[in-house]
VEXMARMAR-202550 format. One record per residue: chain; x, y negated, z of N, C-alpha, C in turn. Coordinates in steps of 0.02 Angstrom, whole numbers. Example, Ala and Ser with C-alpha at 12.3 -4.5 7.8 and 13.67 -1.06 7.14 Angstrom:
2
keza,n.px,n.py,n.pz,ca.px,ca.py,ca.pz,c.px,c.py,c.pz
A,660,284,390,615,225,390,660,165,390
A,642,112,354,684,53,357,645,-2,394
// end
This chain:
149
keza,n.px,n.py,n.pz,ca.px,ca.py,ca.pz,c.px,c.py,c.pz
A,42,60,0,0,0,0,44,-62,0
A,24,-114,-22,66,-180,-43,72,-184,31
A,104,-268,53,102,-286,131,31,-298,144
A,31,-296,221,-40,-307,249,-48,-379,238
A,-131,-399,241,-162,-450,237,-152,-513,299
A,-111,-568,287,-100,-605,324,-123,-612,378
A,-180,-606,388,-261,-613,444,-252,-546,495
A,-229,-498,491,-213,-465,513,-172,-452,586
A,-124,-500,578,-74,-512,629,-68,-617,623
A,-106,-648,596,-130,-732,620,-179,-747,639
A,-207,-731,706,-270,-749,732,-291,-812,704
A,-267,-873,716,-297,-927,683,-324,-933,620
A,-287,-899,594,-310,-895,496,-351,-855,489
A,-377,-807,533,-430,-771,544,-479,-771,552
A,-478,-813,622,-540,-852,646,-536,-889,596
A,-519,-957,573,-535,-997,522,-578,-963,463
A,-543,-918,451,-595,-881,377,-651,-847,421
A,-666,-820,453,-718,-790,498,-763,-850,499
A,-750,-911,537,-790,-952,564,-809,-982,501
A,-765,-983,444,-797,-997,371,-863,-963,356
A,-854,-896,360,-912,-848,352,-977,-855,390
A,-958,-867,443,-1021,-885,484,-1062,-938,464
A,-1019,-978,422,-1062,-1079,411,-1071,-1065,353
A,-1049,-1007,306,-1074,-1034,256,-1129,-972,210
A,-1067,-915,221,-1130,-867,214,-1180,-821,260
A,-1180,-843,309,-1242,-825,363,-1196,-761,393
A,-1136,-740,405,-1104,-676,444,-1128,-683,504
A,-1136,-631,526,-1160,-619,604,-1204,-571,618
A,-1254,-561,672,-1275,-604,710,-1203,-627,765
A,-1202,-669,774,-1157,-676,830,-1130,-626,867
A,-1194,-620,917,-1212,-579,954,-1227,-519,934
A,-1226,-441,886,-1251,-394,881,-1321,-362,945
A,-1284,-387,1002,-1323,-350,1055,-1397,-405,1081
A,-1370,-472,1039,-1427,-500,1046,-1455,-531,987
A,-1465,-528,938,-1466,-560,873,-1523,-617,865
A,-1564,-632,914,-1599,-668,911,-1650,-660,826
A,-1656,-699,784,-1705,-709,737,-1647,-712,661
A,-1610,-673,674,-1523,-643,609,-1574,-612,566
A,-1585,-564,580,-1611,-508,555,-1688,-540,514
A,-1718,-591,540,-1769,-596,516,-1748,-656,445
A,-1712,-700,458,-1666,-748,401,-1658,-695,362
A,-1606,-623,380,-1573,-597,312,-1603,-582,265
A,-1679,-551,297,-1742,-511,274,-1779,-572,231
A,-1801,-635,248,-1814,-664,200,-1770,-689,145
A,-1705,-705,151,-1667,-727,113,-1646,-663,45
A,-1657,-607,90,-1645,-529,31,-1708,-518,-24
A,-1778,-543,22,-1844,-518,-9,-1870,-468,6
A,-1835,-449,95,-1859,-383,96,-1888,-369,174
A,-1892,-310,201,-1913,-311,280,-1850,-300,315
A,-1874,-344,373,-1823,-345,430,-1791,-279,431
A,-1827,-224,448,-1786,-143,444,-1747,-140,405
A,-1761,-151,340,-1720,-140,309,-1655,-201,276
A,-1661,-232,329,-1621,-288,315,-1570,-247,376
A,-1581,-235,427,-1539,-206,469,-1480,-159,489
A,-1510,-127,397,-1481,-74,358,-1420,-99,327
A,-1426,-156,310,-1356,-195,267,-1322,-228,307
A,-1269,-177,332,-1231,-201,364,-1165,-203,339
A,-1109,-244,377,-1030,-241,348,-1027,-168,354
A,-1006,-145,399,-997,-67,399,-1020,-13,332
A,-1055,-46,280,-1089,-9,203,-1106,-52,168
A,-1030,-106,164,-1032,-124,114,-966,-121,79
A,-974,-146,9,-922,-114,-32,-863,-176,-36
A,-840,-208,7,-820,-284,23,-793,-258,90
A,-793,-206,133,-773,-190,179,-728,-136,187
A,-653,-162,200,-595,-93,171,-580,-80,254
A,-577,9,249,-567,27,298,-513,101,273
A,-479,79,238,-427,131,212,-383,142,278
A,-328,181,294,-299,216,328,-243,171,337
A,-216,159,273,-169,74,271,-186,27,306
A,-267,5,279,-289,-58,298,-300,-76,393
A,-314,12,411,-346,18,496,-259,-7,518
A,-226,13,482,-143,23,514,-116,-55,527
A,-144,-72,462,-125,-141,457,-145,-193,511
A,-230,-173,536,-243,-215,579,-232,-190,656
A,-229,-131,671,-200,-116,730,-129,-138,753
A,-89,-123,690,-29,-176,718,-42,-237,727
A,-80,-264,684,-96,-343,704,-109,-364,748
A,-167,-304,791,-180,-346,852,-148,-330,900
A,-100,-262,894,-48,-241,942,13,-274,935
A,45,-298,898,92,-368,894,142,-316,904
A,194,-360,961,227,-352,1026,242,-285,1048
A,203,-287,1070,184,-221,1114,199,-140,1093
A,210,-127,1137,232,-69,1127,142,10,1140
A,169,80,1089,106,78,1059,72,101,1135
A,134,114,1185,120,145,1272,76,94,1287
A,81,8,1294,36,-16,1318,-9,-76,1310
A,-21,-72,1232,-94,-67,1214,-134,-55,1186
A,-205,-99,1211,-254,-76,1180,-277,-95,1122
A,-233,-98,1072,-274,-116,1012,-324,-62,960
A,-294,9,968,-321,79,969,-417,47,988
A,-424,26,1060,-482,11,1078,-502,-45,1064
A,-494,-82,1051,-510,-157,1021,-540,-133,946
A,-496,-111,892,-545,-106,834,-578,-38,841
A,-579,2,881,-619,53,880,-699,35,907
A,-685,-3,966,-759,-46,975,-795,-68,939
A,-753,-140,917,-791,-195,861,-799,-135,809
A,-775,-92,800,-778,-54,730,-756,-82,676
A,-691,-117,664,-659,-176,628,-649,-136,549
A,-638,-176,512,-621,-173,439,-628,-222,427
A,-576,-231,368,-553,-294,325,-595,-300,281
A,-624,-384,252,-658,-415,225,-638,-435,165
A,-651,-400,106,-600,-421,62,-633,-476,15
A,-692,-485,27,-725,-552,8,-689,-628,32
A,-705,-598,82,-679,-679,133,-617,-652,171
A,-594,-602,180,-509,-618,198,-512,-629,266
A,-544,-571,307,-557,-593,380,-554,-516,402
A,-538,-499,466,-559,-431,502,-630,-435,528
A,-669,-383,528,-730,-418,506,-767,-353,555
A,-826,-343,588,-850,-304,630,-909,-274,596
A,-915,-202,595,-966,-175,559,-1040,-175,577
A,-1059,-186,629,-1115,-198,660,-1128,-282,613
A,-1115,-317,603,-1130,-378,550,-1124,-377,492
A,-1156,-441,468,-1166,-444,387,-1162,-500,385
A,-1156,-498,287,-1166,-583,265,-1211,-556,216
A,-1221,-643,173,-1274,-633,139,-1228,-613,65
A,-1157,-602,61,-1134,-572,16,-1116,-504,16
A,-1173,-469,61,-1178,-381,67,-1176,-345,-19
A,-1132,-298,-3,-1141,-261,-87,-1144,-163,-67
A,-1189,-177,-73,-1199,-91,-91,-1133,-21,-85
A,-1131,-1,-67,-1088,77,-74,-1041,87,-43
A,-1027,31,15,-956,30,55,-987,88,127
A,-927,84,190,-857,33,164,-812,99,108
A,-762,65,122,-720,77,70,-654,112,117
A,-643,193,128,-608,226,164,-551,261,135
A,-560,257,61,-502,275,14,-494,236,-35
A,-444,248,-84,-427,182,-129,-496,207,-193
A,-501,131,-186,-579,126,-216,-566,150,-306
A,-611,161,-323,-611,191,-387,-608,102,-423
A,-611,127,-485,-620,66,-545,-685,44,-533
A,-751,51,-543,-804,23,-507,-814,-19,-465
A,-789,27,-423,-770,-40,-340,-737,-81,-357
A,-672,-39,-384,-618,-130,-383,-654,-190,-422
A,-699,-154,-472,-728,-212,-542,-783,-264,-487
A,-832,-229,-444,-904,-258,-418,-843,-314,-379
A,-803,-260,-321,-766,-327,-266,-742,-381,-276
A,-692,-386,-355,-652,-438,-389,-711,-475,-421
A,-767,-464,-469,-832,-499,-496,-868,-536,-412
A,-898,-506,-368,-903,-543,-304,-839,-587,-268
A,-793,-574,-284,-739,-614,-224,-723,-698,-271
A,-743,-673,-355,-732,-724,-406,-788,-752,-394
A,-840,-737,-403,-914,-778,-371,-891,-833,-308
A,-881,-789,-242,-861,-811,-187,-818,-871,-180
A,-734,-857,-218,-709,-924,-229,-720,-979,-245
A,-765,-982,-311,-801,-1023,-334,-839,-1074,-294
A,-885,-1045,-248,-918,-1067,-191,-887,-1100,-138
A,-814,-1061,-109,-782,-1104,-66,-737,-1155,-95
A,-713,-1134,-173,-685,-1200,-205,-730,-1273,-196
A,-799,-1286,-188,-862,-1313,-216,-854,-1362,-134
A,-834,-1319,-91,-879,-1342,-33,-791,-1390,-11
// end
């Protein structure tokens, strides 16, 4: 695999693209455990019912890489320093259930979504030609949008 994704091991550039996601394409709910009225926005904004808005999550979508590289990549990231005796970064992305965002360029938690969800993820091996074509056609969309703003 090429080098890991900057965001990986630069919290700030992370959060920054994260907190991008949140303002602009609706990522979240914040809260998973409390989502307040997320789920009911996504559902009208999709055209569809809340249930099944609940269904599109980061965790299955095709914008969400969770290759063996990519888990490696961000476990060192958040284990830095440290040695692998004492910490927890093992438990940190095993919680959030982390994978990389290859839309927006963020470590990104599978229990959430944006409103740039795509069908057939995540993505646990190196993606076929399909995938790579939908992710690069969405991430070119995507730029566009944050070029704009």
């Amino acid at each position: 695999m090429k080098k890991c994704p900057e965001v990986c091991s630069n919290v700030p550039l992370n959060l920054k693209n994260r907190d991008w996601a949140f303002k602009n394409v609706g990522y979240g709910p914040a809260n998973p455990e409390s989502p307040e009225d997320f789920w009911k926005k996504r559902a009208d904004e999709w055209d569809t019912s809340e249930k099944n808005a609940q269904t599109m999550r980061c965790g299955n979508c095709s914008a969400f890489i969770q290759t063996p590289e990519m888990m490696d990549c961000i476990v060192k990231g958040i284990q830095g320093e440290e040695s692998g005796n004492e910490t927890y970064a093992n438990e940190v992305v095993g919680s959030a259930e982390l994978g990389y965002c290859e839309l927006f360029e963020f470590k990104c938690a599978a229990d959430r979504t944006c409103s740039a969800w795509l069908v057939g993820g995540s993505i646990t091996k190196a993606m076929t030609e399909s995938q790579k074509k939908m992710v690069k056609m969405a991430k070119y969309e995507s730029n566009k949008e944050r070029e704009e703003d």
